[in-house]
C-alpha positions as CSV (number, residue, x, y, z in Angstrom):
1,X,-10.2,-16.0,-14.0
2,X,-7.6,-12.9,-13.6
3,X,-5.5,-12.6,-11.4
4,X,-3.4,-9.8,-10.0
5,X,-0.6,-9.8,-7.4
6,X,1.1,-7.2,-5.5
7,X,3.3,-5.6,-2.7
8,X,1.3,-3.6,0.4
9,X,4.5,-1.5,2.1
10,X,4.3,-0.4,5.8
11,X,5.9,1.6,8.1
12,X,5.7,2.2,11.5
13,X,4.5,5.9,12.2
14,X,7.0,8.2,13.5
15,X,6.5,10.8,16.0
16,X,4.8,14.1,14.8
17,X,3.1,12.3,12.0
18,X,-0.8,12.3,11.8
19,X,-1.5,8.9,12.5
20,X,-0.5,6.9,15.1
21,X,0.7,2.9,14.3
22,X,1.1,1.9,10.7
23,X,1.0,3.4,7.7
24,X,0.6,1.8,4.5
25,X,1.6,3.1,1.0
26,X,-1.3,3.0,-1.7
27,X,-1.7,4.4,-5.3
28,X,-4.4,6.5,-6.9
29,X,-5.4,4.2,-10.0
30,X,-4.8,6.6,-13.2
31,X,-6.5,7.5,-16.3
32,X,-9.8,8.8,-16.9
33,X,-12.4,6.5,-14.9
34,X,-10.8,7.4,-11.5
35,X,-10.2,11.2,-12.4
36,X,-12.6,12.3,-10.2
37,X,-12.6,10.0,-7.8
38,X,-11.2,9.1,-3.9
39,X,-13.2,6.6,-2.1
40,X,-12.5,3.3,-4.1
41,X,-9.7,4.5,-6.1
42,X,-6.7,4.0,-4.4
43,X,-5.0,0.1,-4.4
44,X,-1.7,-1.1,-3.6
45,X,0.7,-1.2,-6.2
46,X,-0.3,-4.6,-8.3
47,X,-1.0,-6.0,-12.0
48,X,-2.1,-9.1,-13.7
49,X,0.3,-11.7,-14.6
50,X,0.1,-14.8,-16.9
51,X,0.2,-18.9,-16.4
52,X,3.6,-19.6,-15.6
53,X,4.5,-16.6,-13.6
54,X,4.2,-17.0,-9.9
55,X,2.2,-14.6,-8.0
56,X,5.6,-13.6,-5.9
57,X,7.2,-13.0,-9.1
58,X,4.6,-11.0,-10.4
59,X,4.2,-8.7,-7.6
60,X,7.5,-7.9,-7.2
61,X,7.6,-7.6,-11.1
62,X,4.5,-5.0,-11.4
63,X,5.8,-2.9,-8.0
64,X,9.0,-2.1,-10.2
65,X,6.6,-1.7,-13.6
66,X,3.9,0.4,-11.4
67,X,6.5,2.4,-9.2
68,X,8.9,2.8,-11.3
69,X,11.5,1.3,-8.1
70,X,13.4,-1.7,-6.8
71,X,10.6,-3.5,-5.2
72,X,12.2,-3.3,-1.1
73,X,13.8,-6.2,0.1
74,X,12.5,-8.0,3.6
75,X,10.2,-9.7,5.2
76,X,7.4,-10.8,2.9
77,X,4.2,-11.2,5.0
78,X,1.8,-13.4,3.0
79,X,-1.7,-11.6,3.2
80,X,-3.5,-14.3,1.2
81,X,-6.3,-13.9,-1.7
82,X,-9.1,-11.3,-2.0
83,X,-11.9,-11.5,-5.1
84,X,-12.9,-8.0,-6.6
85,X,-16.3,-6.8,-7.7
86,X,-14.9,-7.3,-10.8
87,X,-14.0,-11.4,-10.0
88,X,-10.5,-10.5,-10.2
89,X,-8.6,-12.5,-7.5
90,X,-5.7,-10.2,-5.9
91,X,-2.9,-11.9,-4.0
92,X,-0.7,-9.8,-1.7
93,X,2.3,-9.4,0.4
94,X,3.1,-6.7,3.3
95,X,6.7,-5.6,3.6
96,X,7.6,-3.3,5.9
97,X,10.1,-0.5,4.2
98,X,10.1,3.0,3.9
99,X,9.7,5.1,0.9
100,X,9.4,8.7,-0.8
101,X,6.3,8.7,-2.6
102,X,8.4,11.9,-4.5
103,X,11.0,9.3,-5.5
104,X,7.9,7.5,-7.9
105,X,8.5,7.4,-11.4
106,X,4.9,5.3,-12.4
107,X,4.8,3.3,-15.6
108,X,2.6,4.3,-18.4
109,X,-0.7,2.3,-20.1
110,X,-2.1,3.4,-23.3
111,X,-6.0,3.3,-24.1
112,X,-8.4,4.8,-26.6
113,X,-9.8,8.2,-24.9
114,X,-12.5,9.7,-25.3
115,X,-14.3,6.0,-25.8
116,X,-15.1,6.3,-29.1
117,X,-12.5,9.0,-30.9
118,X,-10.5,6.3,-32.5
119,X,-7.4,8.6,-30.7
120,X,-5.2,6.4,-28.3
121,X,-3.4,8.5,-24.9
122,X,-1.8,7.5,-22.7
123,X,-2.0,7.6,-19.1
124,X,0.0,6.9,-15.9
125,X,-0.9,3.6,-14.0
126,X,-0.8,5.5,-10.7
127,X,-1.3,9.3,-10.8
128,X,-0.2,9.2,-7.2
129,X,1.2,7.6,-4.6
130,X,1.1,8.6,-0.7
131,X,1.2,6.9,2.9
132,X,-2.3,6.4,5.1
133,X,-3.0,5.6,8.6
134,X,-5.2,2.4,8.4
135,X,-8.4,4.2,9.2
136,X,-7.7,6.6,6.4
137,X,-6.5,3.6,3.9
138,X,-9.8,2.0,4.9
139,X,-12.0,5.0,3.4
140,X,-9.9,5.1,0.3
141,X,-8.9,1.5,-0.8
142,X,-10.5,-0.5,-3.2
143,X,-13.1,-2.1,-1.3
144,X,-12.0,-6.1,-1.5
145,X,-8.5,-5.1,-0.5
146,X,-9.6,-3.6,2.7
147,X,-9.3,-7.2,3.4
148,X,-4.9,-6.9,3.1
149,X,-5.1,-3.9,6.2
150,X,-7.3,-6.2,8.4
151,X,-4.8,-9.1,7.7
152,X,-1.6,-6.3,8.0
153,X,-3.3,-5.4,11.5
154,X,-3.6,-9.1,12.9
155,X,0.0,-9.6,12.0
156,X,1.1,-6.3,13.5
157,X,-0.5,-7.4,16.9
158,X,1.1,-11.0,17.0
């Protein structure tokens, strides 16, 4: 089974913004498959890890290798488990923190493109970053992980 793990940041919206209530911060998945692509394409900053790494450790680990930043310190909010189309189980954690998508400096994967060429490029793990209301991180997210903003939500209204 693969697992991924992961950091969801919030904020809390500030006046003259477009949405009212939180915000979270998601990433537009990069390379050539999501190109073209909005709905289902955007995730919160996660990667796989390996037997022996936590899933805390991980997360924290791939928000640096993803972001290119210190992940934010702060209340981690467990959000528990969701399982992908795929069968990939994603573990998460909200933190609320603030941050300048500009400030992103995303890490890099390499893969063979076009399929087929024998030529390897490389491409940025996120292509961008940016902060959504929740209804407009609903539209956008990766479908299972719409499960972290319902979880987010219940623990904002506690």
């Amino acid at each position: 089974m693969r697992r991924s793990a992961g950091l969801l940041l919030f904020r809390r919206a500030a006046p003259g913004r477009e949405t009212d209530g939180l915000e979270v911060l998601l990433g537009h998945m990069g390379g050539p498959f999501f190109a073209g692509r909005d709905a289902g394409a955007w995730t919160i900053p996660k990667g796989e890890y390996p037997d022996g790494e936590t899933a805390w450790d991980a997360a924290r680990r791939e928000f640096r290798e993803e972001l290119g930043l210190a992940p934010p310190e702060g209340e981690a909010v467990p959000l528990g488990e969701v399982r992908q189309a795929g069968g990939k189980v994603v573990t998460a954690w909200a933190v609320e923190a603030d941050l300048d998508p500009a400030a992103v400096v995303p890490g890099t994967f390499r893969m063979e493109w076009p399929r087929g060429s024998g030529q390897e490029r490389e491409f940025p793990e996120l292509d961008r970053v940016r902060w959504f209301g929740l209804d407009a991180a609903r539209a956008v997210i990766v479908k299972a992980q719409g499960g972290f903003l319902d979880r987010l939500t219940e623990h904002s209204e506690r």
